[in-house]
C-alpha positions, 0 to 999 in steps of 0.5 A, spaced: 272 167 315 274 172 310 279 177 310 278 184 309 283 188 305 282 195 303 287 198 298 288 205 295 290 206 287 291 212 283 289 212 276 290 219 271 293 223 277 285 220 281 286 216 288 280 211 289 281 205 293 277 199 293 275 193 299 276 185 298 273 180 302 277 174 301 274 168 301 279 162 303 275 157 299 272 161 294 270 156 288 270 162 282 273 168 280 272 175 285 267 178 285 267 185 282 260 189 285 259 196 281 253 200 284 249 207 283 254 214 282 253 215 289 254 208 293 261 206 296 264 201 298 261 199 304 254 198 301 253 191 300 252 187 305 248 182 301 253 180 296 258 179 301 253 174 305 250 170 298 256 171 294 262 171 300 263 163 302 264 162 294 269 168 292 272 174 294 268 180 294 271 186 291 267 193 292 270 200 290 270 207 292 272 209 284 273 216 281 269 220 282 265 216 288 265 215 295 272 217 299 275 218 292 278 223 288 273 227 284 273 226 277 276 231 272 271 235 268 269 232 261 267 225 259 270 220 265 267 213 263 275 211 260 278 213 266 273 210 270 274 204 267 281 205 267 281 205 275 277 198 274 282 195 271 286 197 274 283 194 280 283 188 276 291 189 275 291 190 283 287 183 285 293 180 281 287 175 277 287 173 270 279 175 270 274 177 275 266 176 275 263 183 274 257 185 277 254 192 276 247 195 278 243 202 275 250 206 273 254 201 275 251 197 269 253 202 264 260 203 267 261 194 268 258 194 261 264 199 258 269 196 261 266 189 258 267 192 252 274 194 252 278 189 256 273 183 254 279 178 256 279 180 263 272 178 265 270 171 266 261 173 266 258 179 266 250 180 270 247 187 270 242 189 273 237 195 272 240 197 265 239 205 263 240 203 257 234 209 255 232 215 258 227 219 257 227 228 255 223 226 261 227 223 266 233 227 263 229 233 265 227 230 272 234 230 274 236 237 271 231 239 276 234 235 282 242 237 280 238 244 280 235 243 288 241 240 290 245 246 288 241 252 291 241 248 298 235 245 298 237 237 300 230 235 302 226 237 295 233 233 292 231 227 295 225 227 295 225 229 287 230 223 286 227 218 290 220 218 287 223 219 279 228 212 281 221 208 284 215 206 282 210 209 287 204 206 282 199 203 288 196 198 282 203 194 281 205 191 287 212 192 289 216 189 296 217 192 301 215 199 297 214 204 302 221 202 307 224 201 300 222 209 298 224 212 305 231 208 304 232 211 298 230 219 300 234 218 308 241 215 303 239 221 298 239 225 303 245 223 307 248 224 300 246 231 299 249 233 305 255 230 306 259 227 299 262 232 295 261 228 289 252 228 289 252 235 283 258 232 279 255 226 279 247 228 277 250 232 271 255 226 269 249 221 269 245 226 265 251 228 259 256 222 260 252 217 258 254 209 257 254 207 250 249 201 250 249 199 243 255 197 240 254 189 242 259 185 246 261 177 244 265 172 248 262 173 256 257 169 259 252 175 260 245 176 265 241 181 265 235 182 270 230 187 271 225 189 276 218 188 273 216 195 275 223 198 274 220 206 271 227 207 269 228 203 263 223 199 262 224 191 262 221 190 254 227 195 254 232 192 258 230 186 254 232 188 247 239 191 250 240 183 252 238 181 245 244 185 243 250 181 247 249 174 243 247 168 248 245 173 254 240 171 259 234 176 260 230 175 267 225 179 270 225 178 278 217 180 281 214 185 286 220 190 284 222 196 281 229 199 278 231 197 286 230 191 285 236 190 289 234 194 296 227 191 295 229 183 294 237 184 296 238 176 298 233 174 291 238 178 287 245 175 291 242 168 290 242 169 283 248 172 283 251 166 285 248 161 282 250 165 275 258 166 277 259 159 279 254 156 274 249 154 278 242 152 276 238 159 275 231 157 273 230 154 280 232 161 283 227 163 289 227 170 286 223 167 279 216 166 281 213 161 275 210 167 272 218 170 271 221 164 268 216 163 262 217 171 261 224 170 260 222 167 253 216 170 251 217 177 247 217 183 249 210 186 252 212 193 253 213 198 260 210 195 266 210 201 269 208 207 266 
């Protein structure tokens, strides 16, 4: 049975907090699970029952996110990974898994990058290693929504620019995936301080995914479908890290953790425990052989 803990931080006059799920019998290093800009804490119920019985299970409400404090203006990514490390510091833990998801990837693939010898295995899922005029347009439009008021275009407009709603291309659980996606925008419009501050981040203060990382075994794993950043695109920033894995996980999009939660959890624990990852439910025989084939281009448009 795991115990939970939840403690508060402060990093450059910012409070946050963060909650870990220990695990008595835990065979590798906590896990450390960063999300979307606007998911909290509490949000993931499937890493804790897949990766729970074999690690603590570390979740954050981190600057700028959830109950925290909100972030100063300018660039933030330093003192996010600064509250990450200090989160590190805090476990009292040489080393910890990182596991980072869409924003999460971005901030997980930072913090990577400046404090390597602090991170035992990196997995990242749904990279935005490129975003479009496009995109960055569709998101000036839905942070502009949001600061007239009107919640429902905003939802609306996030949850369709974040899914792949192409009918040809088969994505589970889409149509329960999308009014999940629009209720949690829409809960988040009405209710976190943080929504407007983070759209405008996510359009201005942008990771830099291309300066390369050495040293930390690195998986990368994308939805077939994901219309974000494709996965020829994820893939070749995973050709990038030296040794990383690259996976395509069938019938989803960028929310491929919504979509096919247990899948990802599964692969997940098989990769911070070193377990076999080719034998993974979440990779039909079509998405193992992708692993090793060249870059095909997006798979939705």
């Amino acid at each position: 049975m795991s115990e939970e803990m939840i403690r508060c931080l402060s990093v450059g006059g910012v409070s946050y907090s963060y909650r870990r799920l220990r695990q008595p019998a835990r065979i590798t290093e906590p896990v450390l699970v960063l999300g979307g800009a606007l998911q909290g804490m509490f949000g993931w119920p499937q890493m804790e029952d897949h990766v729970g019985p074999l690690a603590d299970v570390v979740t954050a409400d981190l600057p700028g996110m959830g109950s925290a404090d909100p972030l100063p203006s300018g660039p933030s990514i330093d003192l996010v990974c600064a509250a990450i490390k200090g989160i590190i510091d805090d476990l009292d833990v040489p080393r910890i898994n990182l596991f980072g998801f869409s924003y999460g990837a971005g901030l997980a693939y930072g913090c990577a990058r400046r404090f390597p010898g602090r991170i035992a295995r990196l997995a990242l899922g749904g990279v935005p290693a490129h975003i479009s005029e496009a995109q960055k347009e569709l998101w000036r439009r839905a942070s502009d929504h949001l600061a007239h008021g009107d919640t429902e275009a905003f939802a609306t407009l996030v949850a369709e620019g974040l899914m792949c709603l192409d009918d040809r291309r088969h994505v589970a659980h889409r149509k329960l995936a999308y009014r999940y996606v629009r209720r949690s925008m829409l809960h988040a419009a009405r209710n976190s301080r943080h929504a407007i501050d983070s759209l405008r981040r996510g359009i201005s203060d942008r990771p830099d995914f291309s300066a390369g990382l050495t040293g930390i075994p690195t998986l990368v794993f994308s939805g077939e479908h994901d219309t974000v950043t494709s996965p020829a695109r994820q893939r070749h920033f995973a050709s990038t890290i030296p040794g990383s894995r690259f996976l395509t996980i069938p019938d989803a999009d960028h929310w491929v953790v919504l979509e096919r939660p247990q899948d990802v959890a599964d692969l997940a624990a098989r990769f911070f425990t070193d377990g076999p990852l080719g034998s993974a439910p979440a990779l039909a025989p079509v998405a193992r052989e992708r692993e090793e084939a060249p870059a095909a281009g997006p798979a939705c448009a």
